[in-house]
C-alpha angles and dihedrals in degrees: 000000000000118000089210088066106044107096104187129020120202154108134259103240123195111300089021137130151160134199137199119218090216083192099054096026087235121153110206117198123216100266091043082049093057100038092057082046094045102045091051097083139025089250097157096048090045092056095040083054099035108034128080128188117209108223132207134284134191127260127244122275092200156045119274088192147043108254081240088065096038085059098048093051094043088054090047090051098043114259121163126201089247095056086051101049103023095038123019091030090054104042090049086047104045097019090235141087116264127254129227133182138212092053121248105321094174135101118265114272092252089050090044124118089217144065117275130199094238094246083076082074093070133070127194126247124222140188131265126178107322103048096014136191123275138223109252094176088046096028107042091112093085093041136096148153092214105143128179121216126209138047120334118214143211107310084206086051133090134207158090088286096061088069093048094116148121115241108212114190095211133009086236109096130195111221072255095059099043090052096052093053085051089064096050102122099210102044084062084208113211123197117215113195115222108214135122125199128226098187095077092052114224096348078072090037110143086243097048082054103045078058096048093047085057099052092052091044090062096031080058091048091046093055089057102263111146096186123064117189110197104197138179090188122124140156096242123009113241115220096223086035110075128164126269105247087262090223096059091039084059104041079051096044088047097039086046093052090042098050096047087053093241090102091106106047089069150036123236114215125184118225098187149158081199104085132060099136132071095236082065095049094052087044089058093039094049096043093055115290125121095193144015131205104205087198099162083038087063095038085047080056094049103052090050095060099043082047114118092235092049094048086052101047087056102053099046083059096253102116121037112255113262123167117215106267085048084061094057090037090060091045095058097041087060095049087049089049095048097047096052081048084055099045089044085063096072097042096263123137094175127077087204083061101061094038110117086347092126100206101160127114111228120226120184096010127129117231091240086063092046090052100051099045105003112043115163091025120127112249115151106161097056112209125151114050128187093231106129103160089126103034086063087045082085119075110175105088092195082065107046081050094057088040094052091047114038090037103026100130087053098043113035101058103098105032123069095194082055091055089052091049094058089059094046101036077054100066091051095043107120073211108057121105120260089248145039118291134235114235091174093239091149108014122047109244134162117266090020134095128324119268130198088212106046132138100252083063091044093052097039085057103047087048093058093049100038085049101041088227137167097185100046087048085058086058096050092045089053090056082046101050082047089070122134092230118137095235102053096069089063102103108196117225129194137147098226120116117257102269113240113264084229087066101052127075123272121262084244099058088046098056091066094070084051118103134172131240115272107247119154117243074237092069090032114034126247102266095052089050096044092056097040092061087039089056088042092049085049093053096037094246129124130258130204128230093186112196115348143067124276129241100251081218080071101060107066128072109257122250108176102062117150126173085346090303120118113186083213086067103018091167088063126075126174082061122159138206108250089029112134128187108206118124116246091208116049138197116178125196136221107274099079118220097189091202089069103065101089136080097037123144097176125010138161130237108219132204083257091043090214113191086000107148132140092261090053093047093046085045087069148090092202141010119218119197111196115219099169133334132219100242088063105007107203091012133100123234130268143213121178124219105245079063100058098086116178084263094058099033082055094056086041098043092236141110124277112255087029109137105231120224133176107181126226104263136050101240096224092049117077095138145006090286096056088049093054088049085058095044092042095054100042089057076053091061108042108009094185089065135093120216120213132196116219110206130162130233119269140155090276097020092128087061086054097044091051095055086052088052083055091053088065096252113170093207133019114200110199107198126202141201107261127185090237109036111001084236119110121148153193122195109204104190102207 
């Protein structure tokens, strides 16, 4: 084109836009276009008059109950010792959610021995590629928990009442807060109590009064409130009145409103003792509430604080100093931090966006459940129903108690009421301990729940190979086949005649296809990584460095070995001349070692890309770039301080007692196309290489990995929750 006749030069950035009057001929740049929008109606004066903010109030400074009643309640809505003290204690002491390593190691909720709050049914989904995870530490700047309460009106319509709304700045309330948006004249707030009663029989049946709380729902939107408070909340607990799951009183409460078109003229909030972790907040968010009152959670805060040990500890200076409103503070900063990580995850940056947006997977719930509360949701594997014909059979409460409770793994499995009942009949039992129990669901202990990773299976197996016995393997592998794993219970059926052992490959031949999970020396100690890529390079596999460097002593064959000692490795024995303890499979972390660069065959390319350089990446068979991985799907990897010993800090170029973090994206790729540059310019830097794409399984992953297929990568790894070590996986060459 001639230069002569261009007028303006420029770029649309982000917001902006431009439009062309085809009748006038006129061109309107972006500020021109907002102006006209903006100058056709009093705006300003229409938010200043109609929105309220709700400001802040103070938290409480004392115990609304006895600690006899705290406990009581804790034991009714399904605490555990190990919430209390690993989960709500930590979070109102550091202001941040607790780590754990090791991954989840325990049954699903719908395979497990033991009662579950019924949010452990439901996993959350996350991004990969095409829609993939954001930063919300460097990112943070586009994010926000911001939520607005009230009707919503026409979004074709125009006027005052449109801006007749409550700005939250967080979906997290104080007992203050809620009470002020209770006495908010225009929102007509209306609290809808979510209890069902065993003592009527059917006519108090969970699913009678799932039906009853939605009739009121809409009878209260009818009647103009904008504002529905689902509580749990009461001044005694009653034995044949327990309370409604919160979550699925909520996804009723939310399908009912939507599907009788009122949705949309009111807020649903959430006034509960249910929820103390982020992975309940997101479930009540995602499932239709705008925002939750934790009110057993704060008064769990407060009574930890006001608690004789706490007080001592921090006065002998072995606890930081915290007063009781920091506590709760801190509680609810972490649960505004983890939901933003969760949120993050699935490549949102808006609270608005999740609300009511329902992606979870369900695991162990009936159809009949999902489509009450949870319509649209994946769930695949059925499980809980609501049928509870027999249960109300029958009518001796004293009964139904000692049957829950002496016979409870044998009689709950099929019935969800049943599973809320174990919790309730608890807390009135003469019998039950004067404090929480431990069901183990995130420590082993004996008695407690099943872990993949427990010391019966430990010692079986170091007998065997101590031993060097068959016999004593078979057991092992006995105690290994028994695993509450889901798909263990799958039993493959086919009509086709045992294939001869001489026609199938050698043991030999199929260990080769065989790799380790990727776990850091950093999560699993030296010498147990060092050994497990020594075992792998014996049998031809591959192991799996996961993020960090790699000690350069490792990647060369030994050569001094004497008795089964080498003074390279002198932690190790049953050494071997010719042994060498490289990993095959490598993932490297941000902090770069240039030294240790050299000498890869197979290495992954993580979201930190810690040690990645173009001599790294020309020293490999074959590139991995780690998208998400099976043990925290969406999320980056972590190392805390107390585990970056010199030695470690030296392999990672860092500093000893620096907490390691690698965040969930990869910050250059945001779509297929980004992925195939990748791909593309790795094959640039080393072409003898394959590159492969490591995914995890989820409800839509084969659109994903097709899109993968499109971006030219050689290999897809498709990675699975698993009961031991949260790492299955299938390798697709492409």
């Amino acid at each position: 084109m001639d230069e002569s006749k261009v007028i303006m030069k420029g770029r649309l950035g982000p917001g902006m836009m431009i439009t062309v009057d085809l009748q006038s001929g006129q061109v309107y740049e972006n500020t021109d276009v907002k102006k006209s929008i903006a100058s056709l109606y009093p705006y300003r004066k229409w938010l200043t008059e109609n929105m309220r903010t709700l400001k802040p109030v103070n938290f409480l400074s004392s115990l609304v109950l006895d600690n006899d009643t705290i406990l009581r309640q804790q034991q009714a809505f399904g605490y555990s010792s190990e919430d209390v003290q690993m989960v709500i204690e930590t979070m109102a002491a550091q202001g941040k959610e607790p780590t754990f390593c090791m991954g989840d190691d325990i049954p699903l909720a719908v395979l497990s021995l033991k009662p579950h709050m019924i949010f452990d049914y439901f996993k959350q989904r996350f991004a990969q590629v095409t829609n993939p995870a954001i930063d919300p530490l460097r990112e943070g700047l586009v994010m926000s928990l911001e939520v607005n309460i009230g009707k919503r009106g026409n979004i074709l319509g125009v006027g005052p009442q449109n801006a007749s709304q409550v700005i939250l700045s967080s979906p997290v309330l104080n007992e203050g807060e809620l009470e002020a948006l209770m006495k908010d004249p225009y929102l007509k707030p209306q609290v809808l109590p979510a209890f069902f009663d065993i003592g009527k029989g059917l006519d108090g049946s969970l699913e009678k009064a799932l039906k009853n709380l939605c009739e009121a729902a809409d009878e209260a939107v009818l009647s103009g409130s904008q504002l529905l408070v689902l509580s749990d909340r009461c001044e005694e607990l009653e034995p044949t009145r327990p309370a409604i799951p919160i979550l699925l009183a909520v996804g009723a409460v939310h399908q009912h409103l939507i599907q009788i078109g009122l949705r949309m003229s009111a807020s649903i909030v959430v006034d509960t003792a249910q929820c103390f972790s982020t992975h309940q907040f997101a479930c009540l968010i995602g499932y239709g509430a705008s925002a939750i009152c934790p009110y057993l959670a704060l008064e769990t805060c407060r009574q930890w604080r006001l608690s004789t040990k706490t007080v001592n500890m921090m006065r002998n200076g072995k606890m930081p100093t915290v007063t009781i409103e920091q506590a709760q503070r801190n509680f609810c900063k972490a649960v505004k931090s983890g939901l933003l990580k969760i949120l993050s995850k699935m490549g949102i940056s808006l609270l608005s966006s999740y609300c009511g947006a329902q992606i979870f997977e369900i695991y162990g719930l009936g159809q009949d459940i999902v489509d009450i509360a949870f319509c649209g949701s994946f769930s695949k594997i059925g499980g809980l129903t609501v049928d509870e014909e027999s249960w109300h059979a029958l009518d001796d409460l004293e009964i139904r108690n000692k049957m829950l409770i002496s016979n409870f793994n044998a009689f709950f499995f099929l019935k969800l009421a049943r599973e809320t009942l174990s919790f309730w009949v608890k807390a009135f039992s003469e019998d039950t301990a004067k404090r929480l129990e431990n069901f183990g669901f995130i420590q082993f202990r004996p008695g407690g729940e099943y872990h993949g990773n427990n010391p019966e299976m430990s010692k079986l197996l170091h007998k065997a190979v101590r031993e060097k016995s068959e016999s004593a393997y078979v057991i092992y592998q006995q105690h290994l086949a028994n695993r509450p794993v889901l798909r263990d219970l799958l039993e493959l059926k086919s009509k086709r005649p045992p294939i001869p052992v001489g026609k199938v490959e050698p043991a030999s031949s199929i260990v080769q296809r065989f790799c380790t999970g990727g776990m850091s020396l950093g999560a699993i100690s030296r010498e147990t990584h060092e050994a497990i890529a020594i075992a792998m390079n014996r049998l031809g596999g591959k192991s799996n460095s996961g993020e960090g460097g790699e000690d350069p002593i490792r990647w060369s064959p030994l050569a001094d070995v004497i008795d089964g000692y080498s003074s390279t490795l002198p932690h190790l024995k049953g050494l071997q001349n010719g042994d060498t303890a490289t990993s095959a499979i490598k993932q490297v972390t941000f902090f770069i070692s240039p030294a240790s660069l050299l000498n890869l065959r197979l290495m992954g390319v993580a979201s930190g890309r810690f040690g990645v350089t173009p001599t790294f990446l020309a020293n490999a068979d074959q590139l991995e770039i780690k998208i998400a991985q099976g043990a925290k799907p969406g999320e980056g990897g972590q190392l805390p301080g107390k585990k970056v010993s010199a030695y470690i800090a030296r392999l990672r170029n860092s500093k000893p007692g620096v907490p390691l973090i690698s965040p969930p994206p990869h910050h250059d790729i945001y779509s297929i196309e980004d992925l195939a540059q990748l791909i593309f310019d790795l094959h640039q830097v080393n072409p003898k290489a394959k590159v492969s794409v490591k995914l995890v399984a989820e409800a839509g992953i084969g659109t994903v990995a097709s899109g993968v297929a499109k971006a030219n990568a050689d290999i897809i790894q498709v990675l699975s929750h698993d009961l031991c070590d949260n790492r299955v996986s299938l390798m697709h060459n492409l």
